[in-house]
MARBA-3410 file (N, C-alpha, C, O; in Angstrom, 1 decimal):
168
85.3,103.4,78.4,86.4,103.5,79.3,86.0,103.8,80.8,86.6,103.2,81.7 ~ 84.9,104.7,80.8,84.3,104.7,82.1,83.9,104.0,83.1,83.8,104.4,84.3 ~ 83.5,102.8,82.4,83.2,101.4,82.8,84.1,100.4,83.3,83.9,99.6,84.3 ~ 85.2,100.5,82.4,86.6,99.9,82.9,86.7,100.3,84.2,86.5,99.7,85.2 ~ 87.1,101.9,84.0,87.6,102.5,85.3,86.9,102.4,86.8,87.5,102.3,87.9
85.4,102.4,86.4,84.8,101.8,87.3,84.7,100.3,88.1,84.5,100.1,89.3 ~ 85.0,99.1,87.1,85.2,97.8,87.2,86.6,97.8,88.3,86.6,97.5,89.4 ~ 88.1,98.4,87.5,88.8,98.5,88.2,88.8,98.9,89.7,89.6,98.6,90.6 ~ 88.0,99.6,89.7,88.0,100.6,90.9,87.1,99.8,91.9,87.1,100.1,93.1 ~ 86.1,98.8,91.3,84.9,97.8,92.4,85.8,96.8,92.8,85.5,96.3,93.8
87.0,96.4,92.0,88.0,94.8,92.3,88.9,95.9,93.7,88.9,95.7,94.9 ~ 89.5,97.0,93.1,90.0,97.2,94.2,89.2,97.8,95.5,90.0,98.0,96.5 ~ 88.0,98.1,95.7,87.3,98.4,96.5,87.1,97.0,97.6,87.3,96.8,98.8 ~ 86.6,96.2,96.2,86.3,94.8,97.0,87.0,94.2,97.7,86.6,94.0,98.9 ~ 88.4,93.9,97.2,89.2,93.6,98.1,89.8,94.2,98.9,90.7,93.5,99.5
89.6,95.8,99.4,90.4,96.1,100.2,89.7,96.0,101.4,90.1,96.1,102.5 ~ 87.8,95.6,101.0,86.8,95.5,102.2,87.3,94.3,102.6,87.7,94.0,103.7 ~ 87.3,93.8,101.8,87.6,92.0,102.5,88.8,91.7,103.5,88.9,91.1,104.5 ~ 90.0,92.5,102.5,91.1,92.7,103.6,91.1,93.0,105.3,91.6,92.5,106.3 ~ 90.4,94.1,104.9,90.1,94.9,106.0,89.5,94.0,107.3,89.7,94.3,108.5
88.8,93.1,106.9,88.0,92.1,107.9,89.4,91.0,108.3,89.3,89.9,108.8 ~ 90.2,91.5,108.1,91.5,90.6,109.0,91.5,91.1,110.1,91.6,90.5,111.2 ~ 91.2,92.5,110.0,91.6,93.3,111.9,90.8,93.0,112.9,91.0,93.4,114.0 ~ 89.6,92.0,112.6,89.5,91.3,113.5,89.8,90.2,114.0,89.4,90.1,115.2 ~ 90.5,89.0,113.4,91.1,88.2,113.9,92.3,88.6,114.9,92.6,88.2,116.1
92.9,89.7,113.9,94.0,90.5,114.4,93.8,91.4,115.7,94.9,91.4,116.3 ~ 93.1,91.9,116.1,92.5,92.4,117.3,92.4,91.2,118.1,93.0,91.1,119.1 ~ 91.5,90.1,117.7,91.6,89.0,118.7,92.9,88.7,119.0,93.3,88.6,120.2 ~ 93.9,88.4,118.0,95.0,87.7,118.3,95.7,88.5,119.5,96.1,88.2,120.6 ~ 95.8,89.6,118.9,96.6,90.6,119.9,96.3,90.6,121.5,96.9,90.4,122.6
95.2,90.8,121.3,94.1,90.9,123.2,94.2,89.9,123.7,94.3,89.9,125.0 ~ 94.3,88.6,122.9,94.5,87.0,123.2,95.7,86.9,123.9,95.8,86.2,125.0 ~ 96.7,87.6,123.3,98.5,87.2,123.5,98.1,88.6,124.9,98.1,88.2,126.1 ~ 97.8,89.5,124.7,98.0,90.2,126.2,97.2,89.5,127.7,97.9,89.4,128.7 ~ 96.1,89.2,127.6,95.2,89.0,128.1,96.4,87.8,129.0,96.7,87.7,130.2
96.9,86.7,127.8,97.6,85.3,128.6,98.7,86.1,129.1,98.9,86.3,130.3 ~ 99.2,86.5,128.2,100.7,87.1,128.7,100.4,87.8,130.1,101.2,87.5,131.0 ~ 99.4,88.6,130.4,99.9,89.5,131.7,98.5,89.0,132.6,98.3,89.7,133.6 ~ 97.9,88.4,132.6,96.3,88.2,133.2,97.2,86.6,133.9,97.3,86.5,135.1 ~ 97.7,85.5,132.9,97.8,84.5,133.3,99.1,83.8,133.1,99.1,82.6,133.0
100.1,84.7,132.9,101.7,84.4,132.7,101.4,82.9,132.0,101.2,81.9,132.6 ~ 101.4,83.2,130.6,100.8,82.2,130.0,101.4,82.7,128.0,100.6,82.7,127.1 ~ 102.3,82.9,127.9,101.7,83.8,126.4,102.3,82.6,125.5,103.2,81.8,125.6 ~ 101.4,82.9,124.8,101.1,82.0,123.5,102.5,81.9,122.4,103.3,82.8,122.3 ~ 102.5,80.8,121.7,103.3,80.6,120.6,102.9,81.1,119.3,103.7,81.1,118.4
101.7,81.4,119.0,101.3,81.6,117.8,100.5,83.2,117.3,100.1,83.6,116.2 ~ 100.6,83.7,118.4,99.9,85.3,118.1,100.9,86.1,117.7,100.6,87.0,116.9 ~ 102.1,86.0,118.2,103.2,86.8,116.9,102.9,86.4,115.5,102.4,87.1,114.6 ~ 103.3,85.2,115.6,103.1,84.8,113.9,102.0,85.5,113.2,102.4,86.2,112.3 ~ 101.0,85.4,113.3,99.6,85.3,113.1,99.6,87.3,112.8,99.2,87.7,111.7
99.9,88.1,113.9,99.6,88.7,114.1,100.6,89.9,112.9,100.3,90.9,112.2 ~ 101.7,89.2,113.1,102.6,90.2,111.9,101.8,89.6,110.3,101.3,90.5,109.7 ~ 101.5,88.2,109.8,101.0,88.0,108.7,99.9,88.7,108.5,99.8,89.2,107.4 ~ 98.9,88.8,109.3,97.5,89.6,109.2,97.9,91.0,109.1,97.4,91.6,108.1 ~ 98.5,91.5,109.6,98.8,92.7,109.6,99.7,93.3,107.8,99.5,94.3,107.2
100.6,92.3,107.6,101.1,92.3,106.3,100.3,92.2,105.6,100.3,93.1,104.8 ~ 99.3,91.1,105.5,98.3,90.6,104.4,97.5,92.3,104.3,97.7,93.3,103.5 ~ 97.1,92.3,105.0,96.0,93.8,105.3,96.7,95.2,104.6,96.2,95.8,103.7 ~ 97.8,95.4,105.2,99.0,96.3,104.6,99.2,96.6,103.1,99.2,97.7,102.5 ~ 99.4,95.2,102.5,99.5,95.1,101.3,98.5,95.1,100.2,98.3,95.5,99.0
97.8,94.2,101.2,96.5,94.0,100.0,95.3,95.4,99.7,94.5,95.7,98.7 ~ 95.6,96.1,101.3,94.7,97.5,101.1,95.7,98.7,99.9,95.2,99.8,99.4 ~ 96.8,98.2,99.7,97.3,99.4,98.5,96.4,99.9,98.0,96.0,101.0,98.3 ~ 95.8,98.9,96.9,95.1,99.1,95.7,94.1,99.9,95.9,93.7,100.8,95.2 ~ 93.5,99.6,97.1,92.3,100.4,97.8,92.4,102.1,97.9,91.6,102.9,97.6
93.8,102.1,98.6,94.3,103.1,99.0,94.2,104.3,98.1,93.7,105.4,98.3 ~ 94.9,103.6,96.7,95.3,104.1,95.5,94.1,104.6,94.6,94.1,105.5,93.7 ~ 93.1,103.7,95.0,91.6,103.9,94.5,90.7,105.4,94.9,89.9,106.1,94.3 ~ 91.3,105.4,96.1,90.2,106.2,97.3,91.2,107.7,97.3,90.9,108.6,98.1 ~ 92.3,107.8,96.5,93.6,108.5,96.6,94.1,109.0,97.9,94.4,110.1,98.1
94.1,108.1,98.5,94.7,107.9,99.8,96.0,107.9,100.3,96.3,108.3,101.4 ~ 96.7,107.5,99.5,98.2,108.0,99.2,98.8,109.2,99.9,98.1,110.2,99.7 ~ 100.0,109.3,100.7,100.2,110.2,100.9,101.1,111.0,99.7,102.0,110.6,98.9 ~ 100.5,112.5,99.8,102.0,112.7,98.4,102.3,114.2,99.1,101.8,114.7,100.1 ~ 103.3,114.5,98.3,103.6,116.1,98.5,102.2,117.6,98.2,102.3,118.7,97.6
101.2,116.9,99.0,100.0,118.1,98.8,100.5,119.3,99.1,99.8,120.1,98.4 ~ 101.5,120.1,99.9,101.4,121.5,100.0,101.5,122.4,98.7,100.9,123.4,98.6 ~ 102.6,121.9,97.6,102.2,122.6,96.3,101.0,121.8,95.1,100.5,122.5,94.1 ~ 100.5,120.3,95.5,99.9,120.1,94.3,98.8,120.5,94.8,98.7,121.6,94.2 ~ 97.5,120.5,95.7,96.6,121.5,96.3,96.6,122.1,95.8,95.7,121.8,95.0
97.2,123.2,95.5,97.3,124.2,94.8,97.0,124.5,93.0,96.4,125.6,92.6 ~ 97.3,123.6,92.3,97.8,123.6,90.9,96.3,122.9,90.5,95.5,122.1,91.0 ~ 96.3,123.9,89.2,95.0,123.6,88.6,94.4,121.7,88.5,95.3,121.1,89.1 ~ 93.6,121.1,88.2,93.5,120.1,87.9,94.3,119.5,86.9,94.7,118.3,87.1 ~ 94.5,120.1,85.6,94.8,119.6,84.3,96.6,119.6,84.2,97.4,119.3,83.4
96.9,120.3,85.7,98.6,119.9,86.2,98.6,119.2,86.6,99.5,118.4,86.2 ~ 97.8,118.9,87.7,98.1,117.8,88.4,97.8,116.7,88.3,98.1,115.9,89.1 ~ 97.0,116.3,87.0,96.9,115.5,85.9,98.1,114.9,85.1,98.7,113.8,84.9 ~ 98.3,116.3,84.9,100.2,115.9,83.6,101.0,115.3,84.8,101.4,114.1,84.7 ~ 101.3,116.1,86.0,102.2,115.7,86.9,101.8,114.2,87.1,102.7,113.4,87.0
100.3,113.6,87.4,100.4,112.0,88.1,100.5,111.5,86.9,101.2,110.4,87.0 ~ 100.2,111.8,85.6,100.4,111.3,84.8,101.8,110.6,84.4,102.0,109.4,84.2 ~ 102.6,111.8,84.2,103.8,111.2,84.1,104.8,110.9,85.2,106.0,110.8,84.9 ~ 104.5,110.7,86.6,105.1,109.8,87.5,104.2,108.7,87.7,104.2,108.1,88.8 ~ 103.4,108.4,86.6,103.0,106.8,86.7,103.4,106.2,85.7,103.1,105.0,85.4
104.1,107.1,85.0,104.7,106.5,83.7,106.0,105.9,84.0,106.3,104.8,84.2 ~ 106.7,107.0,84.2,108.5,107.1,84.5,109.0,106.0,86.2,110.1,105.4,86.4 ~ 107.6,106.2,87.2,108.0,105.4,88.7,107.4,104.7,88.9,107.9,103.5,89.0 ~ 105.9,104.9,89.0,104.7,103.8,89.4,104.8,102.6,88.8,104.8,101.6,89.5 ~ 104.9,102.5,87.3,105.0,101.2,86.2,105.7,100.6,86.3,105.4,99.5,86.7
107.1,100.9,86.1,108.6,100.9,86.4,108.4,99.6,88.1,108.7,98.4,88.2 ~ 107.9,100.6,89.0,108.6,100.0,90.4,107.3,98.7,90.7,107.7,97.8,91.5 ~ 106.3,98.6,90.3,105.2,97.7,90.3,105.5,96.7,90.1,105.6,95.7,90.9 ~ 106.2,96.5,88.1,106.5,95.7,87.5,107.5,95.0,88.0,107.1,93.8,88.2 ~ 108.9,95.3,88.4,109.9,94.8,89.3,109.1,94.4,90.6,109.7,93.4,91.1
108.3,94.7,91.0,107.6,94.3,92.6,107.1,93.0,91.9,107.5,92.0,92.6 ~ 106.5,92.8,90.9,106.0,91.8,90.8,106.4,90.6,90.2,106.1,89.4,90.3 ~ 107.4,91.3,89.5,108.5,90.0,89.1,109.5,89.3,90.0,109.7,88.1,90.1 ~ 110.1,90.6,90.7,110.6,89.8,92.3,109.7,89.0,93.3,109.8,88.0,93.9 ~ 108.6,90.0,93.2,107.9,89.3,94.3,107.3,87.5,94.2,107.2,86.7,95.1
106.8,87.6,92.7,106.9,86.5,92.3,107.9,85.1,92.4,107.6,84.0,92.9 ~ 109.1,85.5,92.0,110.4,84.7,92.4,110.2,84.3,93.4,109.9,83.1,93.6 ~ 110.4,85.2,94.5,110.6,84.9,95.6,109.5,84.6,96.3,109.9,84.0,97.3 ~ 108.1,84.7,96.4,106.4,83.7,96.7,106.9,82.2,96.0,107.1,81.4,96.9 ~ 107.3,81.8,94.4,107.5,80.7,94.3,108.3,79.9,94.9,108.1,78.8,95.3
109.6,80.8,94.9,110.6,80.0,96.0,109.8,79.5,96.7,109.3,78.4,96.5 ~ 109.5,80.5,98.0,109.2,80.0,98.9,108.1,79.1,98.8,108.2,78.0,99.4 ~ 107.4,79.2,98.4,106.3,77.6,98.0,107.0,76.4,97.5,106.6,75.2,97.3 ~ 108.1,77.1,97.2,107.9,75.5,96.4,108.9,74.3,97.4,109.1,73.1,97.0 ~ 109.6,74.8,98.7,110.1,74.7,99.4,109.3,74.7,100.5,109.7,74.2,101.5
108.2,75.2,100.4,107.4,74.9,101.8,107.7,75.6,102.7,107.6,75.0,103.8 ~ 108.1,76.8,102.7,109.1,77.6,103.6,108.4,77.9,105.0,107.1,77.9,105.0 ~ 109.0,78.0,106.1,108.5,77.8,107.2,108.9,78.9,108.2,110.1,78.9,108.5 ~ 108.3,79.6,108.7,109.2,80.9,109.9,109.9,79.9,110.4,109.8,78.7,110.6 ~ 111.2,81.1,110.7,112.1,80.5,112.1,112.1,81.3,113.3,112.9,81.3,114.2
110.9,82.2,113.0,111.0,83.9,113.9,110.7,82.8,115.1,111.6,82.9,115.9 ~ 109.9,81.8,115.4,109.0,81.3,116.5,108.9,80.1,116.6,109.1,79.6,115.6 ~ 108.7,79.2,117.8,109.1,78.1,118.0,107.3,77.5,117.3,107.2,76.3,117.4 ~ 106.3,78.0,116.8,105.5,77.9,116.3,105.3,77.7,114.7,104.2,77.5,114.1 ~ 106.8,77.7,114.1,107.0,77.7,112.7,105.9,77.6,112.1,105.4,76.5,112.5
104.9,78.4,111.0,104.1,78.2,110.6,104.1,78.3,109.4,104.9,79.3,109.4 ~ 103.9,77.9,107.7,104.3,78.3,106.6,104.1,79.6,106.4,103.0,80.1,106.5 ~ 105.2,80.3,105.8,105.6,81.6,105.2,104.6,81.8,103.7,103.9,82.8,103.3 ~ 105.0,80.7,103.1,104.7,81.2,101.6,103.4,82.0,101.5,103.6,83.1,100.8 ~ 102.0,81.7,102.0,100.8,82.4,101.8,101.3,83.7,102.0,100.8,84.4,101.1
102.1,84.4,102.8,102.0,85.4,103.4,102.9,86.0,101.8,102.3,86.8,101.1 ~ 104.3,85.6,101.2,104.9,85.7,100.7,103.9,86.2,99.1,103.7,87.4,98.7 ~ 103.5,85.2,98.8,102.1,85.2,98.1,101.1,86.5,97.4,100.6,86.9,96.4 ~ 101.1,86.9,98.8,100.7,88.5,98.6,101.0,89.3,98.2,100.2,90.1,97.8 ~ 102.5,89.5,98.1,103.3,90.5,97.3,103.1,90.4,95.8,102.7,91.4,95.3
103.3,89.4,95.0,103.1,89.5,93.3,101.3,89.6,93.5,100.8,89.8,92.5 ~ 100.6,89.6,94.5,99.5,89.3,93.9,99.0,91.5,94.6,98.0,92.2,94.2 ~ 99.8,91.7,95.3,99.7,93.4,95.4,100.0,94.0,94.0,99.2,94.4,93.2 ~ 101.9,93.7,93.8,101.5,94.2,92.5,101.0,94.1,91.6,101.2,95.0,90.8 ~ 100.1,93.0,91.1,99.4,92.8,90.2,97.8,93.9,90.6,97.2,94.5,89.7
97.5,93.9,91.5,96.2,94.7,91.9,96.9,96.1,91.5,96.5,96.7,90.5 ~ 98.0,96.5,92.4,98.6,97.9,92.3,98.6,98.2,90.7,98.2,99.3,90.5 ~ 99.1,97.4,89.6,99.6,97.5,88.2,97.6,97.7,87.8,97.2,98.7,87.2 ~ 96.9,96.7,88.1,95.6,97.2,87.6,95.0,98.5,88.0,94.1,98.9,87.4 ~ 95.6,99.1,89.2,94.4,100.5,89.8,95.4,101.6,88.7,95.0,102.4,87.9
97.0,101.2,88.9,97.7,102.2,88.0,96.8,102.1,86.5,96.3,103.1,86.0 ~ 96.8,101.2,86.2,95.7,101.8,85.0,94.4,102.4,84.9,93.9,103.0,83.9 ~ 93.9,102.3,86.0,92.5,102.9,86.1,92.8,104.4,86.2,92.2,105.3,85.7 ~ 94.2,104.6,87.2,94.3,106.0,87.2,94.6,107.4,85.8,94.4,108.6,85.5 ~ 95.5,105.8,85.5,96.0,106.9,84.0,95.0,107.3,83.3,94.9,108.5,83.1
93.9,106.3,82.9,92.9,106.3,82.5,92.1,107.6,83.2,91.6,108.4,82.4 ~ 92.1,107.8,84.3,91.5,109.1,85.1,92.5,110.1,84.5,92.2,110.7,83.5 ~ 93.6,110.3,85.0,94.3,111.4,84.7,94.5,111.9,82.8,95.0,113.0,82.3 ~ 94.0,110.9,82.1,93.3,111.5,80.5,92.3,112.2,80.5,92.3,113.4,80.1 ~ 91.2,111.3,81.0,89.7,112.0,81.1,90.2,113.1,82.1,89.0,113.3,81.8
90.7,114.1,83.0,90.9,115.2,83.6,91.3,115.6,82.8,90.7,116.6,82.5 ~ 92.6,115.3,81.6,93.6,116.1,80.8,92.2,116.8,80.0,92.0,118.0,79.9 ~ 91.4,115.5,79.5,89.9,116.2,78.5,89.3,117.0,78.5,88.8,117.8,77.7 ~ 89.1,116.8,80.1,87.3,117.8,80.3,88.0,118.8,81.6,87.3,119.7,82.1 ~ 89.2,118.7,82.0,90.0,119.8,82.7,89.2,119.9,84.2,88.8,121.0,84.6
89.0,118.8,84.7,88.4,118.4,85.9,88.7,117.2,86.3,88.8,116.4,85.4 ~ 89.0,116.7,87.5,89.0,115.4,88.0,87.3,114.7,88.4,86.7,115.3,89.3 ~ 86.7,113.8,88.0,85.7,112.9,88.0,85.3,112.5,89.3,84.4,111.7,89.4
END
């Protein structure tokens, strides 16, 4: 199981590095759109677009990462406090009763609505640059499906704590 948890925990590592190498396009795009916009009353049609999608893609696709590295923000001023093998039971069973629960629905809507839009070719109307939506749309079933795999890796952690009355 230790092995799983670890496997799980390298997919979501992996990808949240790879994500992460958006913020440079994203940094260019941004400096690009300032640079025309106020340097050369010039600004571009396509660095909004560009710039909310990268920033989404990044957003989303770093969850898993997030969730890996426990990065999350939560209510620390009482759980800090509480031995390990509580704060075990406690993530335990709000990954049972919320995390599962709201993933699953993320990913079955999110799905719907990625296919929609692909299968329609869907297009922004934010910008006179209309660029296709779907990739971006895309990311959401494919978050929760990363998010539904790290939630397993955790439960899987929050057992092995219940066992050996330590977190790993």
């Amino acid at each position: 199981m230790d092995k799983f948890v670890k496997f799980i925990d390298g997919i979501s590592h992996w990808v949240g590095k790879i994500f992460a190498l958006l913020f440079l396009p994203l940094v260019y795009a941004l400096v690009h759109e300032i640079v025309a916009t106020k340097v050369f009353a010039r600004p571009t049609v396509w660095a909004f677009d560009l710039s909310y999608m990268l920033y989404g893609a990044i957003f989303m696709m770093g969850a898993a990462y997030t969730l890996a590295i426990d990065g999350h923000v939560r209510g620390d001023m009482f759980y800090r406090l509480w031995r390990p093998r509580v704060q075990a039971t406690v993530d335990l069973v709000l990954y049972i009763l919320v995390f599962f629960p709201a993933m699953i629905a993320l990913l079955y809507a999110g799905w719907s609505y990625a296919y929609y839009s692909f299968s329609i070719n869907e297009k922004s109307l934010q910008s006179p640059f209309g660029p296709i939506i779907w990739p971006l749309k895309m990311v959401i079933p494919a978050t929760a499906f990363l998010m539904l795999l790290q939630g397993i890796a955790q439960v899987i952690k929050c057992i092995r704590c219940l066992q050996r009355g330590r977190w790993e």
